[in-house]
NUMIVO-226642 format. One record per residue: residue number from 1; residue in three letters; x, y, z of N, C-alpha, C in turn. Coordinates in steps of 0.2 Angstrom, whole numbers. Layout:
N
TITI     k     r     n_u     n_v     n_w    ca_u    ca_v    ca_w     c_u     c_v     c_w
TITI   NUM   ALA       X       Y       Z       X       Y       Z       X       Y       Z
...
END
This chain:
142
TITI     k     r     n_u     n_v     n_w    ca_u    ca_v    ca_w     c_u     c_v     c_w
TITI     1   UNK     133    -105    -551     132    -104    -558     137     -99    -560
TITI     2   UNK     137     -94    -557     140     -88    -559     148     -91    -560
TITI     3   UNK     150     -94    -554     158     -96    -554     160    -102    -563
TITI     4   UNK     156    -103    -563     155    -109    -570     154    -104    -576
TITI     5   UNK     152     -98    -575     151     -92    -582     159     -90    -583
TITI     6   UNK     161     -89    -577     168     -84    -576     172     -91    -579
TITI     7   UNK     171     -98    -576     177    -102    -580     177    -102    -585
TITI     8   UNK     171    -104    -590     170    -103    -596     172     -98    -598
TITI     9   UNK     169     -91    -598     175     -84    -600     181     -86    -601
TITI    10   UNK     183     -88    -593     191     -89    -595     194     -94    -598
TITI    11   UNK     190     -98    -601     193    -103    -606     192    -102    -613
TITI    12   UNK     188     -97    -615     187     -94    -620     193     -89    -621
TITI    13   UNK     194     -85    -617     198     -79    -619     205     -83    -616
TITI    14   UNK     207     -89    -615     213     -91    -615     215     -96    -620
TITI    15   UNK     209     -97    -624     210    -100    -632     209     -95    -636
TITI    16   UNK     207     -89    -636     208     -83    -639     215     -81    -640
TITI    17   UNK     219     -81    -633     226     -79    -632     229     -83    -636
TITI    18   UNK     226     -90    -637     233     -95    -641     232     -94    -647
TITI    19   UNK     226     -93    -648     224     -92    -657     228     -85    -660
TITI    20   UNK     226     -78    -656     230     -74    -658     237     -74    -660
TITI    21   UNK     240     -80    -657     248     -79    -659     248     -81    -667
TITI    22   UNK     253     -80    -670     255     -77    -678     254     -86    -681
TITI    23   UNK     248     -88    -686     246     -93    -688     247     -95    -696
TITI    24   UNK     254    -100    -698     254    -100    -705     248     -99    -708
TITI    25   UNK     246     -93    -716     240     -93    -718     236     -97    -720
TITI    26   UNK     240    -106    -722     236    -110    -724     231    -111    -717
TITI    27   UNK     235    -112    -713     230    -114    -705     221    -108    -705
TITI    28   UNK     224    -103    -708     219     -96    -706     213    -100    -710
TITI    29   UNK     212    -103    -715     207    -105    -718     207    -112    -717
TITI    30   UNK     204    -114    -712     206    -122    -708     195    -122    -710
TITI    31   UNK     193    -119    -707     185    -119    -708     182    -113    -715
TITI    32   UNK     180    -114    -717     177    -108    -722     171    -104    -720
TITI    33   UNK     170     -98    -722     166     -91    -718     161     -94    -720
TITI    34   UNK     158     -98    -726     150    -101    -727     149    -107    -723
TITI    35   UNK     153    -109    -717     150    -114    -714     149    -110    -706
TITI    36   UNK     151    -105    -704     153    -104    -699     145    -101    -698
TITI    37   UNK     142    -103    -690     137     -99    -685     137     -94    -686
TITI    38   UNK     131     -89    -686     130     -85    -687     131     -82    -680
TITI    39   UNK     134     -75    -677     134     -72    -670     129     -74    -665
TITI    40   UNK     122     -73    -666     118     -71    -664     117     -79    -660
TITI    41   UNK     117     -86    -667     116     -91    -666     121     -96    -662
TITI    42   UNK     129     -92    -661     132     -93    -657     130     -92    -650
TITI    43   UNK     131     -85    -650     128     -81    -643     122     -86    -640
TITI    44   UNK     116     -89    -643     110     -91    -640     114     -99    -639
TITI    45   UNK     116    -102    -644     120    -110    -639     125    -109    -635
TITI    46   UNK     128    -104    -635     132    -103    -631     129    -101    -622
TITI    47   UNK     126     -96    -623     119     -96    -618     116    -103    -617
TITI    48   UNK     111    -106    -619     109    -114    -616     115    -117    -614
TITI    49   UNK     120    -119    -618     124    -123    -615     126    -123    -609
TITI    50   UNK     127    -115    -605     129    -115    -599     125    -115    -596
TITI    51   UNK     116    -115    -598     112    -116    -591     111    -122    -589
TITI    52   UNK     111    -126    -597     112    -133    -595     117    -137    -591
TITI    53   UNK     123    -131    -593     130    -135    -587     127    -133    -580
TITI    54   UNK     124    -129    -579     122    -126    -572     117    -130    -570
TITI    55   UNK     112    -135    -575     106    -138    -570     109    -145    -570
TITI    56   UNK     113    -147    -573     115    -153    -572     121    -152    -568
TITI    57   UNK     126    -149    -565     131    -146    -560     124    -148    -553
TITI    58   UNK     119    -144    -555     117    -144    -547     110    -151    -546
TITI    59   UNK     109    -154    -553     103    -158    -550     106    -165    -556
TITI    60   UNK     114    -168    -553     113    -176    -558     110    -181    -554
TITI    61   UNK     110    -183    -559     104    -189    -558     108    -195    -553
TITI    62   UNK     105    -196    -547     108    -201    -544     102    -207    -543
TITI    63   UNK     105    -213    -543     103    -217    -543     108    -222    -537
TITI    64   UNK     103    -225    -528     107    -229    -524     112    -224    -523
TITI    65   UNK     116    -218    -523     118    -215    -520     125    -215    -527
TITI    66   UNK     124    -215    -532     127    -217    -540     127    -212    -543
TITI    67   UNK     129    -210    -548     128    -205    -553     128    -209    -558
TITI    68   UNK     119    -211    -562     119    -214    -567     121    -213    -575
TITI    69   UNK     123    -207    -574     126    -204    -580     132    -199    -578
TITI    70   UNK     137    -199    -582     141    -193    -581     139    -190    -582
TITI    71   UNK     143    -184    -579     140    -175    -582     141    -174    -588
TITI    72   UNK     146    -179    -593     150    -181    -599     144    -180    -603
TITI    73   UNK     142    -186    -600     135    -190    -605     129    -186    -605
TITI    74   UNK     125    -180    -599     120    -179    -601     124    -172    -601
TITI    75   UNK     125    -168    -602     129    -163    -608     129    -164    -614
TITI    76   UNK     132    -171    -617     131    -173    -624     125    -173    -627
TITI    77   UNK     121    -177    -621     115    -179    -623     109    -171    -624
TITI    78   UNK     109    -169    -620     106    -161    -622     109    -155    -624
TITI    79   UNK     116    -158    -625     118    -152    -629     114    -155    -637
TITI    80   UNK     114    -160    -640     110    -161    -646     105    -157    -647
TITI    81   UNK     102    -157    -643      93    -154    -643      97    -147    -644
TITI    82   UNK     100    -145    -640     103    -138    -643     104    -136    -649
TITI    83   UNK     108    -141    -652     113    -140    -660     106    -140    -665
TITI    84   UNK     103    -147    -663      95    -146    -667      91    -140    -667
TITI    85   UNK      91    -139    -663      84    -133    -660      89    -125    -666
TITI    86   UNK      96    -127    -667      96    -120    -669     100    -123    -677
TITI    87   UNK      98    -129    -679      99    -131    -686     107    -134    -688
TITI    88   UNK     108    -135    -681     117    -136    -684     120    -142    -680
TITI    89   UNK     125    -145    -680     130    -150    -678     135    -147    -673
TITI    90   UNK     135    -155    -670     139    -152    -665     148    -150    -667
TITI    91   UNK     150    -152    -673     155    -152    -678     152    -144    -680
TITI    92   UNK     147    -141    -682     146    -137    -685     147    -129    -681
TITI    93   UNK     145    -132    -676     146    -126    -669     157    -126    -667
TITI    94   UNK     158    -133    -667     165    -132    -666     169    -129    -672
TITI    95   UNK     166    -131    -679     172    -126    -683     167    -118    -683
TITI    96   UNK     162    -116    -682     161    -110    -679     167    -107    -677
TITI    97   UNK     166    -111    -667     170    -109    -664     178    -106    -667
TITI    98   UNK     181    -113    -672     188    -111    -673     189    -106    -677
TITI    99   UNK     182    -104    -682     181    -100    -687     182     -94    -684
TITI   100   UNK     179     -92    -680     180     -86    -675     185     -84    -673
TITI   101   UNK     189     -90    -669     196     -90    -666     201     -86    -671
TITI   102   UNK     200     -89    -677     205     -89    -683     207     -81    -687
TITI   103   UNK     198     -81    -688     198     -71    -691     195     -68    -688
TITI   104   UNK     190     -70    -682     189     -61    -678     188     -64    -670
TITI   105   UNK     195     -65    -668     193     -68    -661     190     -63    -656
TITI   106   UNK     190     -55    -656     186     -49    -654     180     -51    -654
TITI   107   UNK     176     -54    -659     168     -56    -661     168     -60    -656
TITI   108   UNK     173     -65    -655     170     -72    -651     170     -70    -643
TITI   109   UNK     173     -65    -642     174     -63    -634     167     -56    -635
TITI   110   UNK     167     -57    -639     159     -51    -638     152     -54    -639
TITI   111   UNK     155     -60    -642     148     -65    -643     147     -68    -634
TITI   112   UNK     152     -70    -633     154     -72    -623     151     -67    -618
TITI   113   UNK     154     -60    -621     151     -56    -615     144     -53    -615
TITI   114   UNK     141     -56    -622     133     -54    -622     131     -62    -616
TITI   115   UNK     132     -67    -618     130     -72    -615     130     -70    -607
TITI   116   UNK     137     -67    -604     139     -66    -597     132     -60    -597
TITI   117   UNK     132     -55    -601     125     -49    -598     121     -52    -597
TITI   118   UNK     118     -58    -602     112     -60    -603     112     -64    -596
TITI   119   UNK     117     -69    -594     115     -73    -586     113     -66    -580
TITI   120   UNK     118     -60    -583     118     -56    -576     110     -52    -577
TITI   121   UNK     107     -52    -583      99     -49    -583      94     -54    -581
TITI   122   UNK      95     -62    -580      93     -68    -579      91     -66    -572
TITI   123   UNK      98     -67    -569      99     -64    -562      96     -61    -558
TITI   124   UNK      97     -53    -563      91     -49    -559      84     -49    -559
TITI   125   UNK      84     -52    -563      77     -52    -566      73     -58    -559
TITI   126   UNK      77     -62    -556      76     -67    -553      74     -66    -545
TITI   127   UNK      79     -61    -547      79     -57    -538      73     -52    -537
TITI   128   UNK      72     -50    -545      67     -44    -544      60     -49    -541
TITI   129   UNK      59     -53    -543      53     -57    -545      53     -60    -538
TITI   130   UNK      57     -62    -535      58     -65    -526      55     -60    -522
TITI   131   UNK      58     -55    -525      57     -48    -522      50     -46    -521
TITI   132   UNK      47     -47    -527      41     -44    -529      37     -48    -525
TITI   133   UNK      37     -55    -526      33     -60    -522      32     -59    -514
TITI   134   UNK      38     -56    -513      38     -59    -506      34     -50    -503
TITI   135   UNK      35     -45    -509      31     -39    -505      22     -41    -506
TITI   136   UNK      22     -45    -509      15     -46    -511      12     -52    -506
TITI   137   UNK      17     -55    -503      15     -60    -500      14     -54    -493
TITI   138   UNK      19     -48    -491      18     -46    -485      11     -43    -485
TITI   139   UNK      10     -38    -492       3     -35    -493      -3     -37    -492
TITI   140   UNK      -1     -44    -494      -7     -47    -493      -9     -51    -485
TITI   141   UNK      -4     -51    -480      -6     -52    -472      -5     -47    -470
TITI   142   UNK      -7     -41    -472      -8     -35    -468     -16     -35    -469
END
């Protein structure tokens, strides 16, 4: 999971690099500032997205020893319930994204690195709680 965070960072902050180079003005206004995601609502689809690439990376659906779906296809299909859940399209999220790119690509790599804290608070939070179980389990055969 974690190796799948670090790719995605780096594919954000390497379409950050291409967007920073000098962009005719008309291009700057490709998406307009009232349609763009608000931070926070990025940040949180941005977060499901990748836990969902991480449960479908580790549990696709096999079928006779088949993959009955691409990773394509159930990505698609739960990333919807995503875009829903937070009122917006899958179009609406992408010109976000290039809204971002365009005039404050700083924001989009700060909206990415809460996402990375928040997996690494996931994390401990995950270990603490293994941790905790398993001292409760010793406390309890003593």
């Amino acid at each position: 999971m974690r190796n799948r965070v670090v790719s995605v960072l780096m594919f954000v902050i390497a379409i950050m690099f291409l967007a920073s180079c000098n962009m005719p003005d008309k291009q700057k206004q490709l998406v307009p500032e009232e349609r763009r995601l608000e931070e926070e609502t990025m940040e949180n689809i941005f977060f499901e997205m990748n836990v969902v690439d991480a449960m479908v990376t580790l549990h696709m659906v096999q079928v006779d020893g088949h993959t009955s779906l691409t990773q394509y296809q159930v990505d698609s299909l739960i990333y919807e319930s995503i875009y829903d859940k937070y009122g917006c399209t899958r179009e609406s999220f992408e010109e976000s994204i290039l809204w971002y790119l365009q005039n404050e690509p700083a924001k989009l790599k700060d909206i990415y690195e809460h996402v990375v804290e928040r997996f690494n608070q996931e994390i401990a939070e995950i270990g603490n709680a293994k941790s905790d179980s398993v001292a409760t389990v010793e406390s309890n055969t003593l």
